[in-house]
ZADO-1210 file (C-alpha; in nm, 4 decimals, padded with zeros to 6 digits):
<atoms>
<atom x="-02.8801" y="00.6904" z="-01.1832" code="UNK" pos="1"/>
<atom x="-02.9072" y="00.3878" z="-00.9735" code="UNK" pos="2"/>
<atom x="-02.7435" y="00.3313" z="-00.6445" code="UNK" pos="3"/>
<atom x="-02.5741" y="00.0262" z="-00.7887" code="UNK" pos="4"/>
<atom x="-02.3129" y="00.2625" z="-00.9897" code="UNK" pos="5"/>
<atom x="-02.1356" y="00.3729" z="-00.6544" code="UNK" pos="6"/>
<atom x="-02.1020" y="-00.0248" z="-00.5330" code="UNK" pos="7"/>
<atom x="-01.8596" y="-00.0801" z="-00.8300" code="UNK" pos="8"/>
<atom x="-01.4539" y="-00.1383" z="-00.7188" code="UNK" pos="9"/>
<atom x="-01.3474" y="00.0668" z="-01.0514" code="UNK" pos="10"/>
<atom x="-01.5753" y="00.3648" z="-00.9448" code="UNK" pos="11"/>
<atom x="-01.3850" y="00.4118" z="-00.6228" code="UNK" pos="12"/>
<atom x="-01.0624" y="00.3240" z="-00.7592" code="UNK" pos="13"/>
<atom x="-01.1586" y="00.6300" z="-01.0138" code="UNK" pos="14"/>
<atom x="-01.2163" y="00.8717" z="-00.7393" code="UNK" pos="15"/>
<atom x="-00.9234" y="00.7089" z="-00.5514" code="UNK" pos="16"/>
<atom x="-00.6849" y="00.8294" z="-00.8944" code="UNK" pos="17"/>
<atom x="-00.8618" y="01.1223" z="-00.8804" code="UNK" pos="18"/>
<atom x="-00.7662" y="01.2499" z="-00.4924" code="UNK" pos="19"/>
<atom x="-00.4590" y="01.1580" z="-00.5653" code="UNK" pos="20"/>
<atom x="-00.4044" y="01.3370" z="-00.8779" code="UNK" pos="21"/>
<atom x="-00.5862" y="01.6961" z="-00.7271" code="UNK" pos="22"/>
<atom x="-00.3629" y="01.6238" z="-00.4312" code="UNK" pos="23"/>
<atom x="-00.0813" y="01.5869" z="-00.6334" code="UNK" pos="24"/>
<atom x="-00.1201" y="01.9389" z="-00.8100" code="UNK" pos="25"/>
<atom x="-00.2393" y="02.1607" z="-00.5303" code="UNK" pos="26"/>
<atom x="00.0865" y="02.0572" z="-00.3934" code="UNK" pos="27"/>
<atom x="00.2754" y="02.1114" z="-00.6623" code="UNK" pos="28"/>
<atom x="00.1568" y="02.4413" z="-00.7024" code="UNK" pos="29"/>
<atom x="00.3590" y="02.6105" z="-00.4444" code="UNK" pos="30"/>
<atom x="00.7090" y="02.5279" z="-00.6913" code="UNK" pos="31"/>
<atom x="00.7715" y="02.6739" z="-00.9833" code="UNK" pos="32"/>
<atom x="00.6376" y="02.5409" z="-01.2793" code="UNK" pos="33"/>
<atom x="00.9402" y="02.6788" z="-01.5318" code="UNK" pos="34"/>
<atom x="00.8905" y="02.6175" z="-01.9028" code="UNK" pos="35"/>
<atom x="00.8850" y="02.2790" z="-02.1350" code="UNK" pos="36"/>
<atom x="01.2289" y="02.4190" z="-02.2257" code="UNK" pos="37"/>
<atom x="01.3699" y="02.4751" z="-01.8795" code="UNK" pos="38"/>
<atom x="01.0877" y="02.2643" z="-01.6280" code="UNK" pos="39"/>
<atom x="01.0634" y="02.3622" z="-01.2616" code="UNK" pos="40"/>
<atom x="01.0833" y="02.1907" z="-01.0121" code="UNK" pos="41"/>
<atom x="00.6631" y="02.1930" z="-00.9982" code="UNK" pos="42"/>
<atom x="00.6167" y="02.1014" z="-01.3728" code="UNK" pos="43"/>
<atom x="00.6426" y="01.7181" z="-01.3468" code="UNK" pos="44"/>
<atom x="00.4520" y="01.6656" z="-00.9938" code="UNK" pos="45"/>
<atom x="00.1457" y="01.9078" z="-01.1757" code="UNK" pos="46"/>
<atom x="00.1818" y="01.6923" z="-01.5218" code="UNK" pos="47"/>
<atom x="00.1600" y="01.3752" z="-01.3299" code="UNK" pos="48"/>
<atom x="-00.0997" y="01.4856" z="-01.1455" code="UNK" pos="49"/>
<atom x="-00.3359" y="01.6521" z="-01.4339" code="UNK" pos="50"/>
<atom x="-00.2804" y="01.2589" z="-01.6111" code="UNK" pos="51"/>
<atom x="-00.3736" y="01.0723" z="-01.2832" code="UNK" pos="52"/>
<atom x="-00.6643" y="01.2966" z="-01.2563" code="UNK" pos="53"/>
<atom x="-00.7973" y="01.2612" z="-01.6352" code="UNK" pos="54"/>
<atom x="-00.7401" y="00.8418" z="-01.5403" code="UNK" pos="55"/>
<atom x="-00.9475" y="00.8942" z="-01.2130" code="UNK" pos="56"/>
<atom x="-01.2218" y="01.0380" z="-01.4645" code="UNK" pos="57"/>
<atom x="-01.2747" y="00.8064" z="-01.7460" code="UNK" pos="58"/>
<atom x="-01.2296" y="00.5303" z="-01.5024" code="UNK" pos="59"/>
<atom x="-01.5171" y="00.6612" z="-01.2786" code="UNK" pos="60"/>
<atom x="-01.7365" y="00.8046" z="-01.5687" code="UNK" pos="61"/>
<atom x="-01.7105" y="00.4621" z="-01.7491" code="UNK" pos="62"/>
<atom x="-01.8538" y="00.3130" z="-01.4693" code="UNK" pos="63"/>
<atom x="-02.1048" y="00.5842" z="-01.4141" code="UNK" pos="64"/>
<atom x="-02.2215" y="00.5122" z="-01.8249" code="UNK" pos="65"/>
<atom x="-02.2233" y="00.1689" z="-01.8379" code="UNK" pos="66"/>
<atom x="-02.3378" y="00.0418" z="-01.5108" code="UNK" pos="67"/>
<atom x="-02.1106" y="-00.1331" z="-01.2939" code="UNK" pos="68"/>
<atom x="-02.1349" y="-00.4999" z="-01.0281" code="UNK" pos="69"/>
<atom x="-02.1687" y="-00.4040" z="-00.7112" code="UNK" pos="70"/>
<atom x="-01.8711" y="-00.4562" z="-00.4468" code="UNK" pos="71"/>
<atom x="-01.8597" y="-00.7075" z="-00.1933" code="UNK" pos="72"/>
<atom x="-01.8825" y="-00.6025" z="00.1638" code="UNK" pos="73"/>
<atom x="-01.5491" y="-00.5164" z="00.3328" code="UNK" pos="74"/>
<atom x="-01.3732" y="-00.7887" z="00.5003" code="UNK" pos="75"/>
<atom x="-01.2314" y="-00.5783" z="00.7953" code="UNK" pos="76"/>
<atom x="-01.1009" y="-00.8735" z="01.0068" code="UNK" pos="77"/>
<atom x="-00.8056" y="-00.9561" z="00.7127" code="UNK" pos="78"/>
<atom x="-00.7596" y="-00.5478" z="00.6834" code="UNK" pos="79"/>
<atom x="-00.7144" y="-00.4519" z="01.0391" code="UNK" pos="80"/>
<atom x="-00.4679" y="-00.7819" z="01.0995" code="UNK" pos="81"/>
<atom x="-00.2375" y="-00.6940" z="00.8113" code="UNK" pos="82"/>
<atom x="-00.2074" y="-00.3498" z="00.9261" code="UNK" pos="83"/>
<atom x="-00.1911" y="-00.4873" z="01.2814" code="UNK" pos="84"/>
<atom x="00.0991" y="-00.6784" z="01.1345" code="UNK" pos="85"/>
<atom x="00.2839" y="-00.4084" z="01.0032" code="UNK" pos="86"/>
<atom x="00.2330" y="-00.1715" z="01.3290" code="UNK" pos="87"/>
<atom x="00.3817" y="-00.5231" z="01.5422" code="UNK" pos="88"/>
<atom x="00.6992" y="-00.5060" z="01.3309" code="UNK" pos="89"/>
<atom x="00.7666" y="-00.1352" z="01.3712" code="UNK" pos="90"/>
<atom x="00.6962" y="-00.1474" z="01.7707" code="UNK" pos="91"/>
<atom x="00.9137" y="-00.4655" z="01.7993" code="UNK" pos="92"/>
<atom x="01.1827" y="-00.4125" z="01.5429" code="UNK" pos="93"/>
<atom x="01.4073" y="-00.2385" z="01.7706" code="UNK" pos="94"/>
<atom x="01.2834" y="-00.3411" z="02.1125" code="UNK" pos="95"/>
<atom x="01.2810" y="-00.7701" z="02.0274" code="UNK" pos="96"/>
<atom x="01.5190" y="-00.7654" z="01.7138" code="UNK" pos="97"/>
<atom x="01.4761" y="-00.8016" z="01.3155" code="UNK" pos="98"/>
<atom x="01.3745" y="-01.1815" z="01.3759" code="UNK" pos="99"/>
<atom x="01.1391" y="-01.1600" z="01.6444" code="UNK" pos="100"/>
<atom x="00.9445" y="-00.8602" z="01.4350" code="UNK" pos="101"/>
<atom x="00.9182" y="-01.0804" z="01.1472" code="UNK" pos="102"/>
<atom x="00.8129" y="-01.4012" z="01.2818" code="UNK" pos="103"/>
<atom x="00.4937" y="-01.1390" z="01.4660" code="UNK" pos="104"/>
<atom x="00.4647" y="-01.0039" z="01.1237" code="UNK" pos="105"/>
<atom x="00.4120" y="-01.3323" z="00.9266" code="UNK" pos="106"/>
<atom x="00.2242" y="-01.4921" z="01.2086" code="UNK" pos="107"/>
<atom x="-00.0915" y="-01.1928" z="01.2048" code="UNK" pos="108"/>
<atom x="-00.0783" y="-01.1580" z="00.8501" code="UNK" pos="109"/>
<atom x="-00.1321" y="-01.4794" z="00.8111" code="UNK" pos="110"/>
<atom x="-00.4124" y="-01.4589" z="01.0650" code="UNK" pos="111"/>
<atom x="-00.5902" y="-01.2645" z="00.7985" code="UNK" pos="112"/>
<atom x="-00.6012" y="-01.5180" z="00.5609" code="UNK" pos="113"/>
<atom x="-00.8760" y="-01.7554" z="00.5109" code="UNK" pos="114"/>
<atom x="-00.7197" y="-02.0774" z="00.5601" code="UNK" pos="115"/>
<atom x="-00.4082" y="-02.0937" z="00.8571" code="UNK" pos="116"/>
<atom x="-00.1722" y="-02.3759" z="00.7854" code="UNK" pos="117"/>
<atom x="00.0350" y="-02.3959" z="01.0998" code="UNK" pos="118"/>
<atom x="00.3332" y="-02.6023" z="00.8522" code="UNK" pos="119"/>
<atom x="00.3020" y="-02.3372" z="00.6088" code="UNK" pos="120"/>
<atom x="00.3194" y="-02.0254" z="00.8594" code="UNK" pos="121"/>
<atom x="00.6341" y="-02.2256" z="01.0065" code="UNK" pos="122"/>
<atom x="00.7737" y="-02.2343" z="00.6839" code="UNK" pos="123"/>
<atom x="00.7332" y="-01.9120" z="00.5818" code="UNK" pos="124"/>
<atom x="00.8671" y="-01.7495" z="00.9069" code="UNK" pos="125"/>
<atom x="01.1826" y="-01.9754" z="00.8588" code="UNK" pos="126"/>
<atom x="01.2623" y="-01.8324" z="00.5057" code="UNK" pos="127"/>
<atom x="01.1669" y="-01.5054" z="00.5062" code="UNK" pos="128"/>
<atom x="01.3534" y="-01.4605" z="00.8689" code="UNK" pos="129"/>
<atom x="01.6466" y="-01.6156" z="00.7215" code="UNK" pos="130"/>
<atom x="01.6467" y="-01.3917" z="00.4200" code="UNK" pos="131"/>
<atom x="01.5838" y="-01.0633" z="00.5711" code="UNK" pos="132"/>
<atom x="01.8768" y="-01.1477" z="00.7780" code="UNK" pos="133"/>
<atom x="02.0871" y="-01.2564" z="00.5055" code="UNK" pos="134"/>
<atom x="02.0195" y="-00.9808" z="00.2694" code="UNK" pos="135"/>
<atom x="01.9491" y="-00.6570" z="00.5253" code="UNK" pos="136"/>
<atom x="02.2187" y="-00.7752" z="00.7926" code="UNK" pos="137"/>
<atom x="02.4835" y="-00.8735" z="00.6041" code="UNK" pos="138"/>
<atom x="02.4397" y="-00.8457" z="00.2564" code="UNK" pos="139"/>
<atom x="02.3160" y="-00.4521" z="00.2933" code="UNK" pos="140"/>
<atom x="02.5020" y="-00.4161" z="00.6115" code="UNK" pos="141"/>
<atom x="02.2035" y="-00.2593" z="00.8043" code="UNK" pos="142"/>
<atom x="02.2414" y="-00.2372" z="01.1629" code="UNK" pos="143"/>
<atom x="01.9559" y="-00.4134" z="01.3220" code="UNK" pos="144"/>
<atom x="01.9656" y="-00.6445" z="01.6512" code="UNK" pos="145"/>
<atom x="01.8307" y="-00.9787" z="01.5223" code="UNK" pos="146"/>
<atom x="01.7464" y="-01.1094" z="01.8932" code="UNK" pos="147"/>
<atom x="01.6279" y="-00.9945" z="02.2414" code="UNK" pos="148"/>
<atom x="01.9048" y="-00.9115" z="02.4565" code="UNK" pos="149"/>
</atoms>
């Protein structure tokens, strides 16, 4: 077995389905499974698991038998600003309002990009401020502030 065979993106998104599915049914084993007649409350949350977890295998074992392209390195300066983004708009949200958070949170995502059009950022800020407003504030009727006090 080569060392090339761990590089591949399917591999890890096999053991990735795979995690997820074991996690899935250790959980699920503290509930009561019930029958196919009368299910528990366990018996779906173990049968999604046990699928995810045959998925996670013949994903990562058909990469393991026929070879696989390795992965690019990791670019970590797009990862950590998009997360950065998201932690900005949950710190700000209620301390700067709904429309300060989300002009921080277009602004560093878009840091992460590979190209930073300053129009395009501008636009983007303007629409999806003025639709998260629209559709949260007063189409949902969510209580947010939208601005600084």
């Amino acid at each position: 077995m080569k060392v090339k065979y761990f590089k591949c993106r399917d591999f890890y998104a096999g053991l990735l389905l795979i995690f997820f599915g074991l996690t899935t049914i250790l959980i699920a084993r503290s509930y009561p499974m019930g029958t196919m007649a009368r299910m528990g409350p366990g018996y779906f949350p173990t049968v999604l698991g046990g699928i995810l977890t045959l998925l996670g295998l013949m994903i990562a074992g058909r990469v393991l038998l026929s070879g696989g392209q390795a992965m690019k390195p990791w670019a970590l300066r797009p990862l950590a600003l998009v997360l950065g983004a998201v932690l900005t708009f949950a710190f700000l949200v209620n301390s700067l309002g709904l429309v300060v958070a989300i002009l921080s949170l277009v602004v560093i995502s878009c840091l992460g990009g590979w190209e930073f059009r300053l129009r395009e950022v501008a636009v983007l800020c303007f629409v999806l401020a003025l639709l998260t407003v629209i559709i949260f504030v007063y189409g949902i009727g969510m209580t947010f502030r939208l601005w600084p006090v």
